[in-house]
N, C-alpha and C positions, 0 to 999 in steps of 0.2 A: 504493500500500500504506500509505503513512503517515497518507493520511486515514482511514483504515481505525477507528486509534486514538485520533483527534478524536474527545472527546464534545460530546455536547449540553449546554445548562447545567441544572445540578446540577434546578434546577424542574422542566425537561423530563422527565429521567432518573426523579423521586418520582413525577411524576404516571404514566405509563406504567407504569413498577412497579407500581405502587396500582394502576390497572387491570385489571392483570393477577394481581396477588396478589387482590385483589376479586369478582373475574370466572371466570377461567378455572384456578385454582389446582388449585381441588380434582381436576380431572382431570389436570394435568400439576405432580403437586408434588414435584417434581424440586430444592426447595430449603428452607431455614427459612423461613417467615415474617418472623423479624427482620432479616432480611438486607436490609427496606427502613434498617435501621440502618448499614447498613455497605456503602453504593455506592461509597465512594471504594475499599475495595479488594476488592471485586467483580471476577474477571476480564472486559477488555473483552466476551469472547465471551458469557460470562454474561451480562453489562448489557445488550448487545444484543439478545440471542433475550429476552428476558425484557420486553423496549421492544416489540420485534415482536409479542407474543404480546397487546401492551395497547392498540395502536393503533384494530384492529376495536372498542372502546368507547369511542374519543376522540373526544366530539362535538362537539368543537371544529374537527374537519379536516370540509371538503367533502368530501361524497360521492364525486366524482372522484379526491381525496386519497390516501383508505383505502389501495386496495390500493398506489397508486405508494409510499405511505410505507413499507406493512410490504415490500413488495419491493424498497427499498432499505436496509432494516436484514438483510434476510436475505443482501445481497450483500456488506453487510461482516461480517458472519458467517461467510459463504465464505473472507475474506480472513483472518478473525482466527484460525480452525482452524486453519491453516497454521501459527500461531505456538506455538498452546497443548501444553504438553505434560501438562497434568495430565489425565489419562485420567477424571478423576473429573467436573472441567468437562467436557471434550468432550462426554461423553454425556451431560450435564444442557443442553447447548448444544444437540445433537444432538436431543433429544428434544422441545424446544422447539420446534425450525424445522419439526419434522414438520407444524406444525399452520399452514406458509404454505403453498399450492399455488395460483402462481400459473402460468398460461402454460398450453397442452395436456399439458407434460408435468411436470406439477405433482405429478400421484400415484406419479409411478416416482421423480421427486426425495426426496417425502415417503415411499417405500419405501425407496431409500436411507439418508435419514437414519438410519431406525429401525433399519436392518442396520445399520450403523456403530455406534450405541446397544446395540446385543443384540450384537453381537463383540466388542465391549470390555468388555461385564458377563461373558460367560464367558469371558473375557479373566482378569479379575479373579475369574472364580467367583463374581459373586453371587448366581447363581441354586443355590446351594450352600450350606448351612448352618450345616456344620462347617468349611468354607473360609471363608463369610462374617464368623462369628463370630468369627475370628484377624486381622482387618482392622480394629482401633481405630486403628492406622495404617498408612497407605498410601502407601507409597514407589513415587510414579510413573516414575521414573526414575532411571539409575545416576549417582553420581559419576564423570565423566571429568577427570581434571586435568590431559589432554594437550590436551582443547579447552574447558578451562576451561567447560564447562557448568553449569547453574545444580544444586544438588541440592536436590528438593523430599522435603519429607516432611509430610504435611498429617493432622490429624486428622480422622476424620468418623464422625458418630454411626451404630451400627447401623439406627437407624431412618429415618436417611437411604436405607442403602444398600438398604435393603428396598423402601421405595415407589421408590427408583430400576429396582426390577427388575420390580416389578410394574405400574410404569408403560410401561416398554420391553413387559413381554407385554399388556396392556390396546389399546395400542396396536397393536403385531405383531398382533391379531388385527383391529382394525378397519381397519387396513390392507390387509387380506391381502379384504376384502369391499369395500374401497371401491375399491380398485386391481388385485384380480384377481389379486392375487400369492398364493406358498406363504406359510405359517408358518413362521418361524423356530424358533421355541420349540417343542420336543417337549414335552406333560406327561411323559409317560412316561419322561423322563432329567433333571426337576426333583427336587430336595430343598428347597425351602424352605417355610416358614410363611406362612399365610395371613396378609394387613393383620389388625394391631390398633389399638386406639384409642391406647396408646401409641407406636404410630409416627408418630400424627400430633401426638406432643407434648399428648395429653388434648384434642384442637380438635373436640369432637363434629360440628359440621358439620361440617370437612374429612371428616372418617371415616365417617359414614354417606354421603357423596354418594360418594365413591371406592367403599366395600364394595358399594351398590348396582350404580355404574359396571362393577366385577368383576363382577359376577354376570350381567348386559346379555351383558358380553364371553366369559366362559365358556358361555354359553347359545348366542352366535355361533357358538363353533367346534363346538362338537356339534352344530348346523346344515349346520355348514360339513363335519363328518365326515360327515355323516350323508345329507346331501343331495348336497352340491357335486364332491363324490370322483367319479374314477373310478367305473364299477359295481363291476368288481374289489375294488376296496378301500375299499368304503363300509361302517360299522359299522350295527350294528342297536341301536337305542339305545328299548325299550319304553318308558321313561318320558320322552318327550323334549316329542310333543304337552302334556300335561298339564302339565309343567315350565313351559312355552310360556305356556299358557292361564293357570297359576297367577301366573304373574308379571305379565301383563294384567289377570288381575281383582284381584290383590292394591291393587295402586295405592299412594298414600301416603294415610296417615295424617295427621288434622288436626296432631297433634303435630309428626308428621316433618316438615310439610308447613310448619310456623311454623320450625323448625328451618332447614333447607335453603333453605329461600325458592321460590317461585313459580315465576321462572327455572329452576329447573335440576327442580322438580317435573314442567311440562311436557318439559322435556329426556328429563329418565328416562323417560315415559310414553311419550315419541316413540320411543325407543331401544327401547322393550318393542314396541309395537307393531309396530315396524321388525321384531323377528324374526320376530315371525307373518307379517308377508309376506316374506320371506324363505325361511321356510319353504313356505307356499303357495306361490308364485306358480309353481312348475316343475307344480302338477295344475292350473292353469287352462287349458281348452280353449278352442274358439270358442262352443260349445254351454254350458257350465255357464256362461258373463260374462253369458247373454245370462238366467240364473235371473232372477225377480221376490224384488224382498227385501218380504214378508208380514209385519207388523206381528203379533205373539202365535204366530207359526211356531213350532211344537213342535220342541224341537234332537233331533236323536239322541245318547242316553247310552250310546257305546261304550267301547273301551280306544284307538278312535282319535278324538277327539271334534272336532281341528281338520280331518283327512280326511274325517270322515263329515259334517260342515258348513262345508265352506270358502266356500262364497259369501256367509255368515252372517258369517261370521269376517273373512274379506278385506274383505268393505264392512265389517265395526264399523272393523276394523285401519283401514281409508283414511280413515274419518272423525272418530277420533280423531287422526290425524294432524294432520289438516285442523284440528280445532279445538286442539292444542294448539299449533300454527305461529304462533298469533295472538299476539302480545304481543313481550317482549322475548325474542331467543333468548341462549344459550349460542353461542360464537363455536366449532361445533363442525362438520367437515364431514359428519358425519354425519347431519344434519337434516336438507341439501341433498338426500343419498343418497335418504330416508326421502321428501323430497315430491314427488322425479324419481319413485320408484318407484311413488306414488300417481298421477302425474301421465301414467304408461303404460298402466293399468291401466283409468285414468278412457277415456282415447283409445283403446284396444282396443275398452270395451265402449260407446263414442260411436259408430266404426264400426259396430259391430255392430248397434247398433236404427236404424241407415240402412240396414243392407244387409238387414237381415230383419225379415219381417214378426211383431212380438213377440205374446204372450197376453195383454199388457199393458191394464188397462180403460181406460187413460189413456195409453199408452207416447208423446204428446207433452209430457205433464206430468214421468215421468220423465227423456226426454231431456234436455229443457231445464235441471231438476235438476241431471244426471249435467252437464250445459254449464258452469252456474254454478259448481260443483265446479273445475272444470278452469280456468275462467276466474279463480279463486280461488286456485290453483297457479300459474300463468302471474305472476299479480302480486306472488307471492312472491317467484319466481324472479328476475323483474324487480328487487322492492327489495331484494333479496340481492347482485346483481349486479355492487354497487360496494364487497361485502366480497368476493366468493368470486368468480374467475375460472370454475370450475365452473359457478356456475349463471347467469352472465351469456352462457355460452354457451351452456347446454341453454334459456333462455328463445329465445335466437336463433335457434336449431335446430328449437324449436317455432315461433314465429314462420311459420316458412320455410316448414313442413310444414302448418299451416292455410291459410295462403296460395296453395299450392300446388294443382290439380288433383285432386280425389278419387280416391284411388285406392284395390284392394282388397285391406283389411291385415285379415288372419286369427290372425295369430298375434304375438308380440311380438318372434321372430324378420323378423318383414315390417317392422314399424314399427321394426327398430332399423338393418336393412337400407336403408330409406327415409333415418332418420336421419343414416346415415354416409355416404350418396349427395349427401343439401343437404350434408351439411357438406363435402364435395371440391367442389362444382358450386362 
């Protein structure tokens, strides 16, 4: 336990920070900025997840490095919770580690964290307005004089505690698609105000890359009501397709685009696209994968425009992916998610112009294509593999299953049945 509270030297601790303030801020900004000012009383738990969250762009560690690094700042993070009692840390600690997931059971840990994060803000009610707003201080625990405990009483800006809460739900919902789990957060039982630009202290980039971030993640879960529910209790949401599509074609703007930077432009774009298949991929059959995509194909202009042309739409969505995966990413698991799902889609309809005889004028030209495509994901996967435990297993996985015997996969339910078969064998 004691080494727990060993730091690294003071160089180690700015470069990491810087990293991570640099890199991955905008989506988890769980702190000030200036706080690279003030690491010496930084709680350890803080200093840590905030080390861990910077490692993924340190390239100065080997390959092999990466992940042993950030999963051993996450274990004494484990260690250092134990100790902390400002609830206001914990869940800026908490919300941090979300984004390690190392091991197979990486997404139920990275669920956890976020529950422990969303129980302590409505702990605190900051997902509450007229409660939040009475919190310029926060007394995280009582005076005891019979066991001499510490008594804290800490100031913290409303604007802190607001993207603290909006981070906790931005999160809860990519969680809740990347690990298969429920929603914590009900709208229906929130009062708070949407991000403003004053919450990010006037930092326009911090605050257009998060407000677009919101909008990726509310867009999820009316996905997520709308498709993934029960039948019972799935909502009818008429403007949902076109929300969809609008936010695919909108894109960024050269302005926003010099603003935000390249990184995280391609990020957004991955993350838009990611709901369009999302939303597809439960109407692809074996028969509509096996469509020819037609160069000047006239769309249909209904009220449902990504059902009435999903095989239009699913190929644009895959191959935007594919072209925005190229360069430097955002250290986000959500990417991973986004070029697996492309990477199931491509292997569906690879089987399929093996197993049927297509209308295709060329359908060895497309395969080979639709091969190159996947063999393009595969390599991803691969140089991903020594950030994300995730996708160093789903390269393995495939791996295993091209290697393997051809066998006849119809559905994505057969190919993920196959999948979980290499992965026990």
């Amino acid at each position: 336990m004691k080494g727990a509270f060993k730091k690294p030297p003071i160089e180690t601790q700015r470069r990491y920070v810087t990293l991570y303030l640099d890199n991955l801020y905008p989506l988890y900004p769980v702190v000030d900025r200036d706080i690279i000012d003030h690491l010496d009383t930084t709680p350890p738990l803080l200093l840590n997840a905030m080390m861990m969250c910077g490692v993924r762009y340190d390239t100065n560690l080997k390959p092999a490095e990466i992940r042993e690094t950030a999963e051993q700042l996450r274990r004494k993070c484990e260690l250092l919770k134990l100790c902390e009692l400002n609830k206001i840390t914990l869940i800026q600690g908490f919300l941090l580690m979300s984004n390690q997931e190392e091991s197979p059971t990486g997404p139920q840990v990275a669920r956890e964290y976020v529950s422990r994060a969303c129980i302590l803000i409505t702990d605190l009610a900051l997902h509450n307005n007229a409660a939040r707003n009475q919190l310029s201080k926060l007394e995280t625990n009582t005076l005891d004089h019979s066991t001499g405990s510490i008594f804290f009483r800490l100031s913290h800006k409303v604007s802190l505690l607001t993207r603290l809460f909006w981070t906790s739900f931005c999160l809860d919902r990519v969680l809740t698609i990347t690990s298969c789990a429920t929603m914590f957060y009900n709208t229906l039982d929130l009062a708070v105000d949407t991000v403003k630009l004053e919450d990010f202290d006037g930092n326009n980039r911090d605050f257009e890359i998060f407000r677009r971030w919101y909008q990726i993640c509310d867009l999820l879960e009316r996905i997520l009501v709308c498709r993934y529910r029960p039948p019972g209790n799935r909502s009818l949401d008429l403007n949902l397709e076109r929300d969809i599509l609008s936010l695919c074609n909108r894109g960024v703007d050269d302005d926003t685009r010099r603003l935000i930077g390249d990184t995280y432009t391609r990020f957004l774009r991955i993350c838009g696209d990611f709901c369009g298949i999302m939303y597809l991929r439960s109407k692809v059959d074996f028969v509509s994968i096996l469509e020819d995509e037609v160069e000047g194909q006239q769309l249909l202009h209904t009220d449902s425009p990504l059902s009435d042309n999903k095989m239009h739409y699913l190929s644009r969505f895959a191959r935007n992916i594919i072209d925005q995966s190229k360069g430097e990413q955002v250290q986000q698991i959500m990417t991973i998610h986004a070029v697996l799902h492309v990477m199931v889609l491509l292997y569906l309809e690879i089987e399929a112009r093996q197993q049927v005889q297509t209308t295709s004028h060329d359908p060895l030209t497309v395969l080979n294509y639709k091969k190159s495509l996947f063999n393009y994901c595969l390599s991803f996967l691969d140089q991903n593999g020594c950030k994300w435990f995730f996708s160093a297993a789903c390269y393995h996985l495939f791996v295993d299953l091209i290697s393997s015997p051809r066998k006849n996969i119809k559905s994505s339910q057969d190919l993920l049945s196959l999948l979980f078969d290499s992965n026990l064998a």
